[in-house]
C-alpha positions in Angstrom: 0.0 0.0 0.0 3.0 2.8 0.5 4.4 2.1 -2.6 1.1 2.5 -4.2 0.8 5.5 -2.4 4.3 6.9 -3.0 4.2 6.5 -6.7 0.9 7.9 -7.0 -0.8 4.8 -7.7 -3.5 4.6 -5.3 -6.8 5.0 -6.3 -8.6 2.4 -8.2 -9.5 3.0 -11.7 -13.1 2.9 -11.7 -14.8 5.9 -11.7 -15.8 7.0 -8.8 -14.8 10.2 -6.8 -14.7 11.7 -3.7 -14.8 9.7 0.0 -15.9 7.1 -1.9 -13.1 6.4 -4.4 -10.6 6.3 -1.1 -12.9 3.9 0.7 -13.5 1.4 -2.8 -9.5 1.9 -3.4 -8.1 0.8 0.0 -10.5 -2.0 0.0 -10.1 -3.0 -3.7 -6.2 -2.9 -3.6 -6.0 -5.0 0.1 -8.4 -7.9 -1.6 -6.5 -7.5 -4.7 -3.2 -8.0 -2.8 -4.5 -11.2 -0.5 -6.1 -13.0 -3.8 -2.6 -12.6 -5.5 -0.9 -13.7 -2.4 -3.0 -17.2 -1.9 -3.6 -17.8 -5.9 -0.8 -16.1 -7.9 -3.7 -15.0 -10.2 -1.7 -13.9 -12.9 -3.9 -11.2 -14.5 -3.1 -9.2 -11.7 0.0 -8.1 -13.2 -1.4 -5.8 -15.0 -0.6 -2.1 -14.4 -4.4 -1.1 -13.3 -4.1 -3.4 -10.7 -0.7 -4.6 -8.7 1.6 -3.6 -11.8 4.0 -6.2 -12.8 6.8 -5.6 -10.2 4.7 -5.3 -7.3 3.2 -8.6 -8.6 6.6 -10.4 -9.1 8.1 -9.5 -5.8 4.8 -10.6 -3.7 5.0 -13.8 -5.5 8.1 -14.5 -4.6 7.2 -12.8 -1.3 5.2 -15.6 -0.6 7.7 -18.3 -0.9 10.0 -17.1 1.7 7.9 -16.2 4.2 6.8 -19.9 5.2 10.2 -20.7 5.6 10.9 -17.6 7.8 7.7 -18.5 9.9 9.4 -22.7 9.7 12.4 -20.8 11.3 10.3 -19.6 14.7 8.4 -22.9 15.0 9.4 -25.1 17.7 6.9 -28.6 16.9 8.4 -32.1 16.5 7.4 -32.5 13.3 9.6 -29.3 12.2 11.5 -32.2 9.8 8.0 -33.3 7.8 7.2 -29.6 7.5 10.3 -28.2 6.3 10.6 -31.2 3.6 6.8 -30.4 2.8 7.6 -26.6 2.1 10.8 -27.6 0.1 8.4 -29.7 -2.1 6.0 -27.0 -2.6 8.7 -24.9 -3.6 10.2 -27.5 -6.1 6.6 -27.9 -7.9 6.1 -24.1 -7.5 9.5 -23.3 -9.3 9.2 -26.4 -11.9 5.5 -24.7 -13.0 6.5 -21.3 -13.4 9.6 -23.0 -15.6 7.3 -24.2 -17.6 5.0 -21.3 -17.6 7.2 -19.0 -18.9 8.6 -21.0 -21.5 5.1 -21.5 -23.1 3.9 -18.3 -22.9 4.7 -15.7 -25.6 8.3 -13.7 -24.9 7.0 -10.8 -25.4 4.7 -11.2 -22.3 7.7 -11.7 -19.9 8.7 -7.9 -19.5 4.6 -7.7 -18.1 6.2 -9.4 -14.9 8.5 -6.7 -14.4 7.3 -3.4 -15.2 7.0 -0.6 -12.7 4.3 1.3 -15.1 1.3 2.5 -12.5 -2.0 2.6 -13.8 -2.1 6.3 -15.1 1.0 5.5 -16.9 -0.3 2.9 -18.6 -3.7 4.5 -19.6 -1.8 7.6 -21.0 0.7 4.9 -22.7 -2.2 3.3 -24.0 -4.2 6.2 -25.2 -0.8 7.4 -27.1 -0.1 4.1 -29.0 -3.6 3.0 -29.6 -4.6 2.6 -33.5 -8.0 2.0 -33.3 -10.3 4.8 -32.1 -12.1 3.4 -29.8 -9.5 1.9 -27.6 -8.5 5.7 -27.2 -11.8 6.6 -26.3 -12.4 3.5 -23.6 -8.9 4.8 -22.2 -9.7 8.4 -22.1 -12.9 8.2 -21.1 -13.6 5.0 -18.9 -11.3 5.4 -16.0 -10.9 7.9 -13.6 -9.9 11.5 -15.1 -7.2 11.4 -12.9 -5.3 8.9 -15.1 -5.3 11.0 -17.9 -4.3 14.3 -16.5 -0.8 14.2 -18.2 -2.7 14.0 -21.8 -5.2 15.9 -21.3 -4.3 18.8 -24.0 -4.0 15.1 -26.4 -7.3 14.1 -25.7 -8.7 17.2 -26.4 -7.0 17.7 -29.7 -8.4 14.5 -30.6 -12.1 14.7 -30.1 -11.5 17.6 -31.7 -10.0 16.3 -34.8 -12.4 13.7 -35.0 -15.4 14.2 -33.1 -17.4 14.1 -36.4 -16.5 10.4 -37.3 -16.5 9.2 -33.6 -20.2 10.5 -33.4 -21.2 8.0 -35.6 -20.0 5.3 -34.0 -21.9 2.3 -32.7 -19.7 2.2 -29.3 -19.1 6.0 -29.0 -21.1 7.5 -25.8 -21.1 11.6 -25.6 -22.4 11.2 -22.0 -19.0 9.7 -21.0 -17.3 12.6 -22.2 -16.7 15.8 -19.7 -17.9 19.2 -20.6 -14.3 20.5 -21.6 -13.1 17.6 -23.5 -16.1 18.6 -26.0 -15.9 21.5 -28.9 -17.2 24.2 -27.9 -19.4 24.2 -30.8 -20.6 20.5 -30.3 -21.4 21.4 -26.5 -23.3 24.2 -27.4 -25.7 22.1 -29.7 -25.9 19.1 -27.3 -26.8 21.8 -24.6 -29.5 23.4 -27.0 -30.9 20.0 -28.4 -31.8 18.6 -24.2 -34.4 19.1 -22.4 -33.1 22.3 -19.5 -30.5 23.3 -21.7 -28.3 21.2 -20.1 -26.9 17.9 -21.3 -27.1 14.6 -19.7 -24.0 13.1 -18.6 -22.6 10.8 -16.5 -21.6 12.1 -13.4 -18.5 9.6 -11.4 -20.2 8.1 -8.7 -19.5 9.7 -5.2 -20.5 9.4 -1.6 -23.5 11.5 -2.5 -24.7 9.3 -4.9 -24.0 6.3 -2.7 -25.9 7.3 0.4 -28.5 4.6 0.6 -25.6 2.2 0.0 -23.8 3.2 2.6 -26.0 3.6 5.0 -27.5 0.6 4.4 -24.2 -1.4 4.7 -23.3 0.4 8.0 -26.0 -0.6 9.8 -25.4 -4.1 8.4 -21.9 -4.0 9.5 -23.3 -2.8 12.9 -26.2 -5.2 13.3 -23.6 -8.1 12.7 -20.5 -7.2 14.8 -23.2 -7.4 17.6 -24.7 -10.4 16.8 -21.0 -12.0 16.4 -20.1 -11.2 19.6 -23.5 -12.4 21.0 -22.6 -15.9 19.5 -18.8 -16.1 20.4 -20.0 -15.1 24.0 -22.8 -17.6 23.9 -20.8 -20.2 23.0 -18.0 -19.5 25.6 -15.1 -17.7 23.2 -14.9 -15.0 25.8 -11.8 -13.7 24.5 -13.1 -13.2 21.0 -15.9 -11.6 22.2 -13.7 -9.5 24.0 -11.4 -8.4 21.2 -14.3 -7.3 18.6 -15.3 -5.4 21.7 -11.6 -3.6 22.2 -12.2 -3.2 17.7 -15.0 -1.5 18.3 -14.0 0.6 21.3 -11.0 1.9 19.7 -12.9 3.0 16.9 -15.0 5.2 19.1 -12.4 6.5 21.3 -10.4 7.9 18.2 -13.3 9.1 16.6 -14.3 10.9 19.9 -10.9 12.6 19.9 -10.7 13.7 16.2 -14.3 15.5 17.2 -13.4 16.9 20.4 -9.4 18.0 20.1 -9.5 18.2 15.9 -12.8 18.5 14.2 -15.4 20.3 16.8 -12.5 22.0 19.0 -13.7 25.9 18.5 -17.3 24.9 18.9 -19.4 25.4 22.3 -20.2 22.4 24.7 -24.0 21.5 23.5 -22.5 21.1 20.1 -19.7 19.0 21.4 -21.8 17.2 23.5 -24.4 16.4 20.6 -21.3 14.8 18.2 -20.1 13.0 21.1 -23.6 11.1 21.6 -23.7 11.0 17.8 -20.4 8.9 17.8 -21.4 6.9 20.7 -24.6 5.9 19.5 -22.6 4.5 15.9 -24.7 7.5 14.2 -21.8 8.6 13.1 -21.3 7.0 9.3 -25.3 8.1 8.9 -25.0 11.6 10.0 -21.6 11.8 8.0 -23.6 10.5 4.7 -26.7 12.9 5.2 -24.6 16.1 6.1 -22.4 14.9 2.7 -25.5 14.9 0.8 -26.5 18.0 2.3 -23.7 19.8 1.5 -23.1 21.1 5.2 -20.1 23.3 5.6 -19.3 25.1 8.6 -16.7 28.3 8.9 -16.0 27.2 12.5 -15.3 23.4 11.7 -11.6 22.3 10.7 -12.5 20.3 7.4 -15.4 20.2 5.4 -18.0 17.4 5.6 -17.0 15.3 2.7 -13.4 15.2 4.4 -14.7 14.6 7.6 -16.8 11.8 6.9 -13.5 10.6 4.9 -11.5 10.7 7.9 -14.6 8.9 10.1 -14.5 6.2 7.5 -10.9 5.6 8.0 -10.9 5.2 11.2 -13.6 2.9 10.9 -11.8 0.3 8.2 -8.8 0.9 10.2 -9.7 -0.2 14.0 -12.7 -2.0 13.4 -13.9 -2.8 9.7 -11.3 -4.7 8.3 -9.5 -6.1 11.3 -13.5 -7.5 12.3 -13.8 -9.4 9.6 -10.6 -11.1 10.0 -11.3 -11.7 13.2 -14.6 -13.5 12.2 -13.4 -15.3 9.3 -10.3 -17.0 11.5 -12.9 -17.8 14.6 -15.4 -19.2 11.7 -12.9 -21.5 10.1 -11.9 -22.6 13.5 -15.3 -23.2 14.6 -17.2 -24.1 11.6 -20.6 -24.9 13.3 -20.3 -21.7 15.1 -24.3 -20.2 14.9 -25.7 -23.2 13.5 -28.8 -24.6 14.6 -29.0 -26.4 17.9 
């Protein structure tokens, strides 16, 4: 993840915007990351996703590891286990032998490029022949990824906006107000109903709210009734530790209201965010005050940061280390919540 983030590769391709594109690219590049990790899926290579380094080094990554974990276990059967993982290796080096000898060469550099996903959308865009694999990479993604061509992009609906028009995959609602003559904007603008064209807006949180608030009270409504079952069936300790997740998620959400957020605000208004946080209002009231477009002159950030921040927080200390949590107590206790 920091050397996504240091190269400038973070967020996900698809287009979304806003809190929301944070939240669907930390998500989207852990799972990508843990799939590669336990299947070596090679399409993942590719520069939207892990990027061919990154792929190459997790991969191999993954073979040391379980002999540096061999290294710190103390069992009697550490001979069986260490001939085991020597045997894996063996078939795991003998495949990928054989993989790359039947695959086309040209392929091979794939495995070791450092390209990031705006790199390779601008590359692509550049060195495309056919028209509409310039306009799927100009105008499917993120704008963000093409923010080093932009100028290019333009030139070239200009150029050829004429022929494109009349093209069975060509969609005008993809295209941004600015990428569009001025002339052609105009008469799309004239010919709708409004005076205003339709186009499609990026998804954001906005747009989302239903979603989201519909998922958090899920992910509410189950971290209780986990820790109902694991106490229920005498996993104290479990219980315990989604407790302590979901604790710490309050207590530092508390302090980013009280000594960050809220800290020039009077008492009733400190005291009304505290209960909201308390009460796990918070992701609701963050999604409604997003929608609503609140800004305050007295708060730190605006609400579409602060709820980003919230959200954080959340996935951080509670989210994603939950659902580890559950999946390793499930798969040690597979009748866990069945019926008695």
């Amino acid at each position: 993840m920091v050397y996504k983030i240091v190269r400038g590769d973070f967020y996900w391709w698809i287009r979304v915007e806003g809190v929301l594109s944070v939240v669907a690219s930390l998500l989207v590049r852990v799972i990508v990351k843990v799939i590669t990790d336990f299947t070596g899926c090679v399409h993942f290579r590719n520069p939207l996703e892990m990027g061919g380094l990154a792929y190459s080094a997790s991969m191999l990554w993954a073979q040391i590891m379980p002999f540096v974990a061999l290294g710190f276990y103390e069992g009697g059967n550490k001979e069986q286990l260490e001939m085991l993982l020597l045997g894996s290796f063996g078939v795991w080096a003998v495949l990928n032998v054989l993989f790359f000898c039947s695959i086309d060469r040209s392929f091979v550099r794939t495995f070791f490029t450092r390209k990031t996903g705006p790199q390779y959308i601008v590359e692509l865009f550049r060195t495309s022949t056919l028209d509409s694999a310039k306009f799927r990479a100009a105008f499917s993604k993120r704008r963000s990824y093409i923010a080093k061509c932009e100028d290019e992009v333009r030139a070239w609906m200009e150029a050829n906006y004429e022929i494109l028009v009349g093209e069975e995959w060509f969609r005008v609602e993809l295209v941004p107000d600015d990428f569009l003559p001025k002339w052609i904007l105009e008469e799309l603008n004239e010919a709708a109903a409004g005076g205003v064209r339709e186009k499609l807006q990026p998804t954001t949180l906005s747009t989302m709210k239903e979603v989201v608030l519909t998922l958090t009270t899920v992910d509410t409504v189950t971290d209780v009734y986990m820790i109902y079952l694991y106490k229920v069936n005498g996993l104290h300790s479990n219980a315990n530790t989604m407790i302590a997740m979901i604790a710490t998620n309050v207590v530092i959400q508390l302090g980013l209201v009280l000594l960050v957020l809220y800290k020039k605000k009077g008492w009733k208004t400190k005291l009304k965010e505290v209960l909201i946080t308390i009460l796990f209002l918070r992701p609701f009231v963050d999604a409604w005050r997003v929608n609503q477009k609140r800004n305050d002159a007295e708060t730190m950030v605006e609400s579409r940061t602060e709820s980003m921040y919230n959200k954080i927080i959340e996935l951080v200390t509670e989210s994603i280390p939950g659902c580890v949590l559950q999946c390793y107590v499930l798969l040690l206790n597979p009748s866990l919540g069945s019926s008695r």
